[in-house]
N, C-alpha and C positions, 0 to 999 in steps of 0.2 A: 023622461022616458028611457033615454040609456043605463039609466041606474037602475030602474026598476026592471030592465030585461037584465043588468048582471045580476041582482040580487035573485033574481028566478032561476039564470043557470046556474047559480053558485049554491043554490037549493039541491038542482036536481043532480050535482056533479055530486055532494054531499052525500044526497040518497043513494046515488049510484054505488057510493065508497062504502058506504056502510054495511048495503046488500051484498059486497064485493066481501067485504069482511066478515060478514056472518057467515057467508056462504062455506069460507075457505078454515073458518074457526069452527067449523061443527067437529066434533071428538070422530074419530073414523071406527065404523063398525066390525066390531073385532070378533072373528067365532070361536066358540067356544070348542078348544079342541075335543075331537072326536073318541068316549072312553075306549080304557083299551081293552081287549078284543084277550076273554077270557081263552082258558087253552079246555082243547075238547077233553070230556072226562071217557079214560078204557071203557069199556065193554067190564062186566066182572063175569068172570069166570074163568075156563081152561083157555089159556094161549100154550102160542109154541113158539119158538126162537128157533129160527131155520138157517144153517151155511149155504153159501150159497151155490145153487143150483141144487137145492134140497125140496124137495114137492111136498106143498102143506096138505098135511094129515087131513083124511077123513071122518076118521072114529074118531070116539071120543075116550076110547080105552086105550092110553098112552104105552099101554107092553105091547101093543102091534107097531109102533111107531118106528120109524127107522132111526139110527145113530144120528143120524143128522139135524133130529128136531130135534130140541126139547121143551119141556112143558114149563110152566109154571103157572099159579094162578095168581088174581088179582080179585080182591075184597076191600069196595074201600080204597082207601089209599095203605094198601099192605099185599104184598107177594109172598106169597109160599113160591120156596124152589124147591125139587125133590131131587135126590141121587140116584141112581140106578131106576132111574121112574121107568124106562123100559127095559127094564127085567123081569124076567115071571116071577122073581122072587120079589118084588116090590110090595112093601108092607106101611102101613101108615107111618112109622118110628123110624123110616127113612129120609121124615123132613129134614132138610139140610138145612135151611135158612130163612128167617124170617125178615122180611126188609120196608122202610117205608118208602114211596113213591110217592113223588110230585111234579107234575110237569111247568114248566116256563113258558107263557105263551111267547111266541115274536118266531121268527123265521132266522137256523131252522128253529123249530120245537125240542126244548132240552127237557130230558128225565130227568131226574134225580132219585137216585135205587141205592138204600142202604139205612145204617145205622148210627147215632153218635159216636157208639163202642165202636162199633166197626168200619165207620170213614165210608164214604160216601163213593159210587161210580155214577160220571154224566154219558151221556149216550144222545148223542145228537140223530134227530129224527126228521125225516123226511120222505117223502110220498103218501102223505098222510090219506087213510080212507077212512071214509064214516059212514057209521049207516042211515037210515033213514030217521032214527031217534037224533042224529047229532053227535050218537058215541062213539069214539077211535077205535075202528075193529083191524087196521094194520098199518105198516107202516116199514121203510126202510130205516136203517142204522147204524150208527157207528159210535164206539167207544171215545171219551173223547179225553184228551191227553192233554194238560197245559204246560208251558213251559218252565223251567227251571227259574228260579229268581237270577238276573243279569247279577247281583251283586254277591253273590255267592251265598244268600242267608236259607239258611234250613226249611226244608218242610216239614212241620208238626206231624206226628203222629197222628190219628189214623189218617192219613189223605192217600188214600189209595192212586191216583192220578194227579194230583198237585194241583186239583179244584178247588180245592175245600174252601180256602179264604181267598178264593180271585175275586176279581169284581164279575159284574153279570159282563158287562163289554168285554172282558178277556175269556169269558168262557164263552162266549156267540163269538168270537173270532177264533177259537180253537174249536168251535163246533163245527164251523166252512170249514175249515181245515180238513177235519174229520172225513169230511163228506165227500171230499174231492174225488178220492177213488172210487169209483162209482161199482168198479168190479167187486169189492171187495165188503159190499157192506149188506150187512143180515138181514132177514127179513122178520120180522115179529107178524104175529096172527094172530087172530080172537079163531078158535074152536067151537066154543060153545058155553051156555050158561053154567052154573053147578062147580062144588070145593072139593077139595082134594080127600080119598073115601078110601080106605083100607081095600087092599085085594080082595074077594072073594076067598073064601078056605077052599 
């Protein structure tokens, strides 16, 4: 009889161990990280780039706009800038510049406004507004500037800010940077739909 009750507990202590083992052996349930979080597409059409303490325009006929905005459109991922757009002489064949844009999603939100020929500016943005479709109709700004290589080695031609070949890590740490002074940074605007259209005669 003594044998046959150890042969039972050495059953059940066995079970126990097993279930003890399976339990602790299951693979642990791993989630699948959460994709990332695309960046809102502009508004197309007339914005304005405002200094600050400059009051966003109401027209949409940029020769009443005061010094302090200026316009530009967005089509697409491509900007028209115009020279003298609030002059009464402003004529179509005052396009200044043609550029491509692309934004960075992550915080803050980086531009990228320019051309291979012509080197590229980043522009860190933040206070982001959207409208009711989802689209960027404004936002604060700032130009953003990287550092110089520690080791004394050149910046390529065209890098207008010494962006060009950072990694994304050093330009989202040179974008906070950017941002810090909060006095100092621009304001962009969506205006309204519609491309850039020769004066009236």
């Amino acid at each position: 009889m003594p044998r046959r009750i150890l042969v039972v507990a050495l059953l059940m202590g066995l079970s126990a161990c097993a279930g003890f083992s399976l339990k602790h052996k299951a693979p642990p349930v791993v989630e699948a990280p959460p994709p990332p979080q695309a960046a809102p597409k502009p508004a197309e059409g007339l914005w304005a780039m405002l200094d600050p303490g400059c009051a966003k325009p109401s027209e949409v006929d940029i020769r009443a706009w005061p010094h302090c905005a200026s316009p530009f459109w967005i089509s697409g991922d491509k900007a028209t800038v115009i020279l003298a757009a609030n002059s009464a002489r402003w004529p179509i064949h005052d396009v200044s510049y043609y550029a491509d844009v692309s934004l960075t999603p992550g915080v803050p939100l980086i531009a990228q406004v320019g051309t291979p020929k012509d080197g590229y500016l980043f522009l860190a943005l933040t206070n982001l507004a959207e409208d009711d479709r989802g689209r960027l109709v404004g936002a604060l700004g700032a130009a953003v500037s990287c550092p110089k290589p520690r080791d004394g080695g050149l910046i390529i031609k065209p890098s207008l800010n010494g962006c060009d070949l950072e990694s994304l890590e050093t330009l989202r740490a040179a974008a906070e940077v950017a941002l810090r002074d909060r006095s100092a940074l621009t304001q962009v605007a969506w205006i309204a739909a519609g491309n850039p259209k020769p004066a009236n005669p």
